[in-house]
C-alpha positions in Angstrom: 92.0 52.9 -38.3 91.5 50.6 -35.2 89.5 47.7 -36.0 87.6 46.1 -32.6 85.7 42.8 -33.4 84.4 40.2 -31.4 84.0 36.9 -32.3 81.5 34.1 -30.7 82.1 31.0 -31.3 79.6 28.6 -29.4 81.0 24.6 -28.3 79.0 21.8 -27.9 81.3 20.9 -24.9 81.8 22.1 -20.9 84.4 25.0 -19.9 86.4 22.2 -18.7 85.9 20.1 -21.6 87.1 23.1 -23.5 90.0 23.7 -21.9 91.3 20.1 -22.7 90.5 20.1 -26.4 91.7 23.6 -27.0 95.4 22.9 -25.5 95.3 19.5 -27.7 94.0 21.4 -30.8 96.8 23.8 -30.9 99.6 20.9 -30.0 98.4 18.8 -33.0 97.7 21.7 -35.6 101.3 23.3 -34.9 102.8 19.7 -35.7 101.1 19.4 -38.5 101.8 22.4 -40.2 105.7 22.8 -38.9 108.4 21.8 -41.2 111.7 22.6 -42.0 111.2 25.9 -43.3 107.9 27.3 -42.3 105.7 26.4 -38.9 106.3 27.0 -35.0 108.9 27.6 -33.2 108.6 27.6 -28.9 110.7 30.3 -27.5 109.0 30.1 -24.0 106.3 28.4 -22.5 106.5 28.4 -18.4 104.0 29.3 -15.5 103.1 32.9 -14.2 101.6 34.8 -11.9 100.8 38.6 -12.0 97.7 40.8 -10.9 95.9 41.4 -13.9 95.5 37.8 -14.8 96.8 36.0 -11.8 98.1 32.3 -12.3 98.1 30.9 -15.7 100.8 29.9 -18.4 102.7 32.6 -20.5 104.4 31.3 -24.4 106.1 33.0 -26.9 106.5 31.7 -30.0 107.5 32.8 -33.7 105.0 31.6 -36.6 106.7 31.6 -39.9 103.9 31.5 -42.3 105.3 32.7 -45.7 103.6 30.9 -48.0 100.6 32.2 -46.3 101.1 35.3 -47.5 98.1 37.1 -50.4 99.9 37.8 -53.6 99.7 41.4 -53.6 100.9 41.6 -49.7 104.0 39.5 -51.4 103.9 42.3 -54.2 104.9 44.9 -51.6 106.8 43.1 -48.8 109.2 40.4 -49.1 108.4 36.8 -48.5 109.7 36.8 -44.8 107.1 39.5 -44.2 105.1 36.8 -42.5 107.0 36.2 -40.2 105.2 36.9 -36.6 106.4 36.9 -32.9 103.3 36.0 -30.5 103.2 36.4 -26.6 100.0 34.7 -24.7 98.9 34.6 -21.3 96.4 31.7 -20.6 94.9 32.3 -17.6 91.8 29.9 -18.1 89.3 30.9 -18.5 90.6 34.4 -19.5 93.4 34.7 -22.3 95.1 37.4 -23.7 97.4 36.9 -26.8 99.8 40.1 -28.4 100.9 39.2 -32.0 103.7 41.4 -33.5 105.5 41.6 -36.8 109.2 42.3 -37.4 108.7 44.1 -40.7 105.6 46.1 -40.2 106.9 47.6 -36.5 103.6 50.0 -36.2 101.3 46.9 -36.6 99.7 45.2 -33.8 96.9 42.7 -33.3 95.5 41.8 -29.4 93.2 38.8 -29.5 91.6 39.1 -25.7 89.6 35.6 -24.7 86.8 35.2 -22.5 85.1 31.5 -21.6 81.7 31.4 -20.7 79.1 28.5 -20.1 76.5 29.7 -22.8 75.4 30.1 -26.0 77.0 33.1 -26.9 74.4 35.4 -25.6 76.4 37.2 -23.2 76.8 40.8 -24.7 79.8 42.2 -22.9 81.8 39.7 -21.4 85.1 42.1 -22.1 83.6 45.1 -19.9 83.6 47.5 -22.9 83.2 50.8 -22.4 80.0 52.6 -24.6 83.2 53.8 -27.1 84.3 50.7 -27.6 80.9 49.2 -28.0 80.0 51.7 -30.5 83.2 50.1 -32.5 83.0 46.9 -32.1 81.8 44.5 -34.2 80.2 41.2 -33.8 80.1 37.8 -35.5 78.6 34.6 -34.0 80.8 31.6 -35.9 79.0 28.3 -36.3 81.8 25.6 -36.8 79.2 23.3 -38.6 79.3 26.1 -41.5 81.9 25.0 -44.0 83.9 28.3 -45.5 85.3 28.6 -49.0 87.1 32.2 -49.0 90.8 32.3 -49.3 92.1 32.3 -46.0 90.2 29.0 -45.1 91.7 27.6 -48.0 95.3 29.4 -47.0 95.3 28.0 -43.4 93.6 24.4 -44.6 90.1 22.8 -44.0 89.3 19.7 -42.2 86.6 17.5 -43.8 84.3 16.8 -40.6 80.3 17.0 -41.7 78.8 18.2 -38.4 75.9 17.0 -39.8 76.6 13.6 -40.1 79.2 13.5 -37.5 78.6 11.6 -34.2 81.3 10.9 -31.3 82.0 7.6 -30.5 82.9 8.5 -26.7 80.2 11.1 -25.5 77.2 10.8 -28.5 77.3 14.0 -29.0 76.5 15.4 -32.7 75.2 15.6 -35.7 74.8 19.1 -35.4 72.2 20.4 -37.6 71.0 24.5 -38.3 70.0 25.6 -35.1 72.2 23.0 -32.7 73.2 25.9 -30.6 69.7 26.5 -28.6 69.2 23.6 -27.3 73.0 21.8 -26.9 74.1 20.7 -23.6 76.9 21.4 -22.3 77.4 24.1 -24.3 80.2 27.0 -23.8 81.2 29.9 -25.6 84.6 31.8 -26.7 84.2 35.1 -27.0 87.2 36.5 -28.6 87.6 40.0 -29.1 90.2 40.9 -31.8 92.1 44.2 -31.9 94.1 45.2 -35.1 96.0 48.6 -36.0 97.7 48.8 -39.2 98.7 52.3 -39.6 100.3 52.3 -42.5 99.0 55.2 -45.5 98.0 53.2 -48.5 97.6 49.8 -47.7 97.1 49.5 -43.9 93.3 49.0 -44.1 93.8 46.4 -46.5 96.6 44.6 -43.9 93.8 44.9 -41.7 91.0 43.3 -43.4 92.9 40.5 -44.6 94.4 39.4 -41.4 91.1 39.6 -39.8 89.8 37.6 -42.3 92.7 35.2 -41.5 92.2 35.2 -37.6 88.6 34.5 -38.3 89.2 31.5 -40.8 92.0 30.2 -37.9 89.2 30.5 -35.4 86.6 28.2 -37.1 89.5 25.4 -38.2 90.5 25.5 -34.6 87.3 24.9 -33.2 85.9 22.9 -36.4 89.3 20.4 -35.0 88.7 20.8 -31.4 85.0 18.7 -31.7 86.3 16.7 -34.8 89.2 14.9 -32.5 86.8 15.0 -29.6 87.3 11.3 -29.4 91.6 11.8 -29.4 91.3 14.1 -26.4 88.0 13.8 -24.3 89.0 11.7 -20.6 92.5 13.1 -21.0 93.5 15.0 -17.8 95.4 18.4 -18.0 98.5 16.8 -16.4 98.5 14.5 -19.2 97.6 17.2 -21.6 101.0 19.8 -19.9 103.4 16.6 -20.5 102.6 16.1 -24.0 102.5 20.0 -24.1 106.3 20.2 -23.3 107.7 17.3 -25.4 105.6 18.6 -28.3 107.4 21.7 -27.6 110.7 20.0 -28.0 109.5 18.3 -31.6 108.2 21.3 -33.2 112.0 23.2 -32.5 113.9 20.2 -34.0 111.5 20.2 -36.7 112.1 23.8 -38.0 115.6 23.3 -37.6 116.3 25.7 -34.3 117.9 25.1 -31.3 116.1 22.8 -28.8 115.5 25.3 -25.8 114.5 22.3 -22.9 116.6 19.1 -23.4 117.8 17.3 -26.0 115.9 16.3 -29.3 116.8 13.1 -29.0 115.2 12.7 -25.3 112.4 14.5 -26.3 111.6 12.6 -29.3 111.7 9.6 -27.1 109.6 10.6 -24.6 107.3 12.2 -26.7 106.5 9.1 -29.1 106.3 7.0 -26.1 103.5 8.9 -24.3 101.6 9.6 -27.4 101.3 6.4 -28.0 99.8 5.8 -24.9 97.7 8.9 -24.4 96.8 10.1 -28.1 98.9 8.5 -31.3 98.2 10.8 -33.5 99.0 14.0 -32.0 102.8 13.8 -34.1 100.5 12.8 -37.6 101.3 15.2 -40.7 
């Protein structure tokens, strides 16, 4: 069975705000969970242009996340099961990422982003049709909300107190039950999640638990994008593609595949040097 559900999750920051932290969010969290045997690896990452999305950036990557894996998905799949190929297109504000896994070949998950300047009250950003609205399902995430269920322990927690948290640069924060009525600027991701696990037996189960894992990715991911507001906020996006493509370079050598751009060494070198200018912790583990 399909599953359609769309997540809100509501930013004390600007669309263009947003669009910086996000980019140095993903950079630092794949460097920090990429080692030699499990992490990210950067097939592709280059402009496009088509006429669905028009101009924008297209990456594929392959996540090997073994260890990640529930104990009775282990019990029926071997450990490399894990082991997922992702295509995105970012065509800000509008993203569409297709994830796809080797070993189930029927299974496919379609996260589709919108980015709006609210609070999360727009109710169909995606243009559903009344089908699809009858299916779909809803879920406003509050990243001040600290989760305890298995796949926020699985993917890691940060230790930001959003109530007791205030940036150093822009003031903004604590944010305290309620912050999203009245915050300004304020923006919204709505991300609308797609999943089909046909598979008799367990498929629902696949289903559940890996929306239950996007979900837990979703509020880490934003949870760090306002933690490290201070790392990332007067950072231009040309800054933010340079470090993009050197990171690129560390997280290969890291998981011990071949470096697709230049040479490690160069990249390494470059890399250190303008994150050390720019942000110094972005390489941190």
């Amino acid at each position: 069975m399909v599953q359609l559900k769309e997540f809100r999750i509501v930013m004390p920051m600007s669309l263009e705000e947003y669009q910086v932290s996000q980019m140095y969010m993903v950079m630092k969290m794949q460097q920090q969970s990429t080692n030699g045997a499990e992490g990210v690896q950067v097939l592709e990452n280059r402009p496009f242009q088509d006429e669905v999305f028009g101009k924008g950036q297209y990456t594929s990557k392959v996540y090997r996340l073994q260890s990640k894996a529930p104990a009775w998905l282990t019990s029926i799949a071997p450990t490399d099961a894990l082991v997922m190929q992702e295509e995105a297109w970012n065509a800000y504000p509008r993203c569409k990422t297709v994830i796809k896994c080797p070993y189930f070949t029927k299974f496919s998950l379609t996260i589709e982003t919108v980015h709006g300047a609210d609070n999360g009250t727009s109710e169909n950003v995606h243009g559903l049709n009344e089908e699809q609205l009858a299916a779909r399902q809803v879920e406003t995430v509050d990243i001040a909300s600290a989760e305890t269920d298995y796949w926020s322990y699985a993917i890691g927690s940060s230790n930001f107190d959003f109530s007791k948290f205030k940036s150093a640069k822009t003031s903004r924060g604590p944010l305290f039950d309620g912050w999203q009525e009245n915050c300004s600027p304020v923006m919204t991701a709505y991300k609308l999640v797609t999943i089909d696990a046909p598979y008799w037996g367990f498929g629902y189960r696949l289903e559940q638990a890996l929306l239950a894992g996007e979900r837990a990715l979703f509020i880490e991911s934003h949870r760090n994008c306002f933690g490290w507001i201070d790392e990332w906020f007067g950072m231009t996006m040309q800054q933010i593609r340079e470090l993009e493509e050197q990171g690129d370079c560390l997280l290969n050598e890291k998981i011990s595949k071949p470096i697709l751009l230049t040479d490690a060494v160069d990249c390494e070198q470059s890399f250190s040097h303008n994150s050390e200018r720019h942000v110094p912790q972005v390489v941190h583990t």
